[in-house]
N, C-alpha and C positions, 0 to 999 in steps of 0.2 A: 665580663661585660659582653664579649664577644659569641659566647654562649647563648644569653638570652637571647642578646639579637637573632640571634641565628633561628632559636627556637622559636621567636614572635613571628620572622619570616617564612618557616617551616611550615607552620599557623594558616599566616593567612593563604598561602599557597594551596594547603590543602580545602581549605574555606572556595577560592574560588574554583577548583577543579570541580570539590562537591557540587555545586553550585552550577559550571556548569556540565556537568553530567547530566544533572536530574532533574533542573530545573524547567527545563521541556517537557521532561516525564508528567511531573505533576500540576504542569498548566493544562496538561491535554486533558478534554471531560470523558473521551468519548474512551470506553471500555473496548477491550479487542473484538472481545465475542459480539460487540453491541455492532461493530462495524464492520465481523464478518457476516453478522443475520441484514445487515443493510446492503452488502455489496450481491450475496444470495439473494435476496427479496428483490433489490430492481433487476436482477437476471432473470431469473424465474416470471417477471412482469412481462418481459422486453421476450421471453422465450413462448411465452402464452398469448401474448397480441401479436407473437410473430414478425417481430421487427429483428428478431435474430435470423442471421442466413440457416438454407439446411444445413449445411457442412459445419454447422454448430454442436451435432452430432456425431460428429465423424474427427472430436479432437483426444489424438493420443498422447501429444507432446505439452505440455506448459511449463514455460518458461517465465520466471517474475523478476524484474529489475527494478529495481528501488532506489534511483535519485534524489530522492525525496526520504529525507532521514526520519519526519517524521508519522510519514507510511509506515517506514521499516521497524520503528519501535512500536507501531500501533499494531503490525498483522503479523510480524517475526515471520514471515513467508507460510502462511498458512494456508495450506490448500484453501480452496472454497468453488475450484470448478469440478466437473467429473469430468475422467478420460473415458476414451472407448479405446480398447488395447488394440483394435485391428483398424480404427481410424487414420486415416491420413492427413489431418491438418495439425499444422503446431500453433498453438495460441501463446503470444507474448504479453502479459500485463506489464505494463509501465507505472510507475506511480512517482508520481510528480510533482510539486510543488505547484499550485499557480503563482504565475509572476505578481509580484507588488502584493501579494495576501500573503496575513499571515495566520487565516482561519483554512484558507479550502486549498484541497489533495485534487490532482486529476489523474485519474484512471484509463488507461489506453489501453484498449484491448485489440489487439491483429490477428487474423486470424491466417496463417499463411501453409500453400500447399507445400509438403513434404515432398515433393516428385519435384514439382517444376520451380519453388521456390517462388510462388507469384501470391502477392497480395492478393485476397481472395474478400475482406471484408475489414472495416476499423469503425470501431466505436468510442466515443468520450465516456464516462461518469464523472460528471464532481459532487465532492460534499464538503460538507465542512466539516471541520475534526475537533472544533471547541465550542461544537454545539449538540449539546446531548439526544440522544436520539430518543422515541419513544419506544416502549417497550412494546 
């Protein structure tokens, strides 16, 4: 008897670990690549109407932190900036959860001087991550 039991609680144990592991997995709509061509495409906007500073050009360092757990299963740290190898600023993405949602990520980007260590520029993105993007 002590067996079964064992084995029914064995059971449901693995039941809710599956559960939640994956369970976030397979609510999310939004595909990696779909959300790295979205976080590329509003850069590339913001670097064309020039609402990026110059020294956007001048990044050698990025740095990506992921607070936000369901960023990190969305982009697994996927590049998506270019560096310039003789640039001196370091760019930190942040990816964030917003508070009390539980559709939209915010994206912090800083861009900071490698010499002086001085905030040089901060920009937001948010999206939302369970809503599919157009292609």
């Amino acid at each position: 008897m002590r067996i079964i039991v064992s084995f029914i609680f064995i059971l449901c144990a693995l039941f809710v670990l599956w559960e939640g592991f994956f369970k976030e997995v397979r609510t999310l709509k939004m595909a990696p690549n779909k959300l790295q061509s979205y976080l590329v495409t509003e850069l590339n906007k913001k670097y064309v109407n020039k609402e990026l500073p110059t020294e956007w050009d001048q990044i050698s360092v990025i740095k990506y932190r992921f607070p936000s757990a369901k960023a990190k299963k969305i982009l697994a740290q996927s590049a998506f900036v270019k560096t310039n190898p003789k640039g001196n600023i370091k760019l930190t993405v942040t990816f964030m959860d917003e508070p009390d949602s539980n559709d939209f990520v915010l994206a912090q980007f800083e861009l900071v001087d490698l010499a002086s260590n001085n905030l040089k520029f901060e920009f937001f993105l948010r999206f939302n991550i369970n809503k599919p993007l157009p292609n």
